[in-house]
C-alpha angles and dihedrals in degrees: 000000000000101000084053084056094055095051085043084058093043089051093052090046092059099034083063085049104059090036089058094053097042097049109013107038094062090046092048100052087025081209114154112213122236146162088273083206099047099039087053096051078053096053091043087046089058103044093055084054103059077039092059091045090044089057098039112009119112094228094045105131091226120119088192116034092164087073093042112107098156153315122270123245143163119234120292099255120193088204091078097053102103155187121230141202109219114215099188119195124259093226108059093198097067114134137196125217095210113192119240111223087237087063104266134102147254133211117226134163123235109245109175143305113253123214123202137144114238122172080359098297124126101236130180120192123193102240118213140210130199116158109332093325120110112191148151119235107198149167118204135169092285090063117113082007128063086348134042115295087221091074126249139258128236109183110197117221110244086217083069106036122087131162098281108015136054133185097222102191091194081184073068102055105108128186124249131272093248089068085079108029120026089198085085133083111235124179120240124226117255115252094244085067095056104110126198093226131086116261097203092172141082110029133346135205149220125189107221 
């Protein structure tokens, strides 16, 4: 009996186990697993694009294309490619005054706070919608310093938002275009998405 006891014990042990990992240690790191060397060509692959559109494209913001070799970022990072959990708001009618850097405002609704762990903080970030696009607007400890003061964006693909659950790609997360031009409106993050951490992914900046 009591040697049955004990392999009973040891079963459910390492039942727990194996429950923990499948199910806990995801939502724990948040971390999203990819091919490292594949998810970075595609970073890189990206980023050459908007460069390309930054140097030739017609609304680049750019007044002199003929200086611009690049934007700045920092390495595409896998380890800011994360889950999170999505706390939508009971009342779906909410809406956000979000403050324009000339001075005006901007109307958005209030889609959902996302939760997530990054650098081993807890973290939760006000997400936005206006139109069909779903996006985060934050400040971090990076901001004024190795990133633009203004704040950043992160937009979330609708392919991988559902009511409780979000895919946030931090190596994603660009400045405005008011970075580069200060003829444009851009909207600043509201002080409840400014996290402690830094956010060493997605682009940098440097005011010349």
């Amino acid at each position: 009996m009591f040697k049955n006891k004990v392999l009973l014990l040891s079963l459910l042990a390492v039942f727990c186990a194996v429950l923990y990992v499948t199910f806990f240690s995801e939502t724990d790191t948040n971390t999203v697993s990819v091919d490292p060397q594949q998810y970075r060509q595609e970073v890189e692959t990206s980023r050459a694009k908007k460069d390309a559109f930054f140097k030739t494209g017609a609304d680049s913001p750019l007044t002199d294309k003929s200086k611009f070799t690049g934007l700045l970022y920092f390495p595409p990072d896998p380890a800011y490619r994360v889950l999170a959990r999505l706390e939508p708001f009971a009342d779906k009618t909410q809406k956000l005054v979000v403050r324009m850097t000339d001075g005006s405002e901007e109307v958005y609704e209030k889609f959902a706070h996302a939760v997530f762990s990054l650098n081993g903080e807890a973290c939760r970030l006000l997400i936005v919608k206006l139109g069909g696009t779903y996006s985060i607007l934050f400040r971090d400890a990076t901001s004024g310093k190795e990133t633009y003061g203004g704040g950043r964006y992160l937009e979330l693909n609708p392919d991988q938002l559902t009511d409780s659950g979000a895919l946030l790609d931090f190596n994603t997360a660009y400045n405005p275009y008011c970075a580069y031009n200060h003829t444009y409106a851009c909207p600043l993050p509201p002080a409840e998405n400014t996290l402690k951490i830094a956010v060493k992914a997605g682009e940098r900046y440097v005011d010349k």
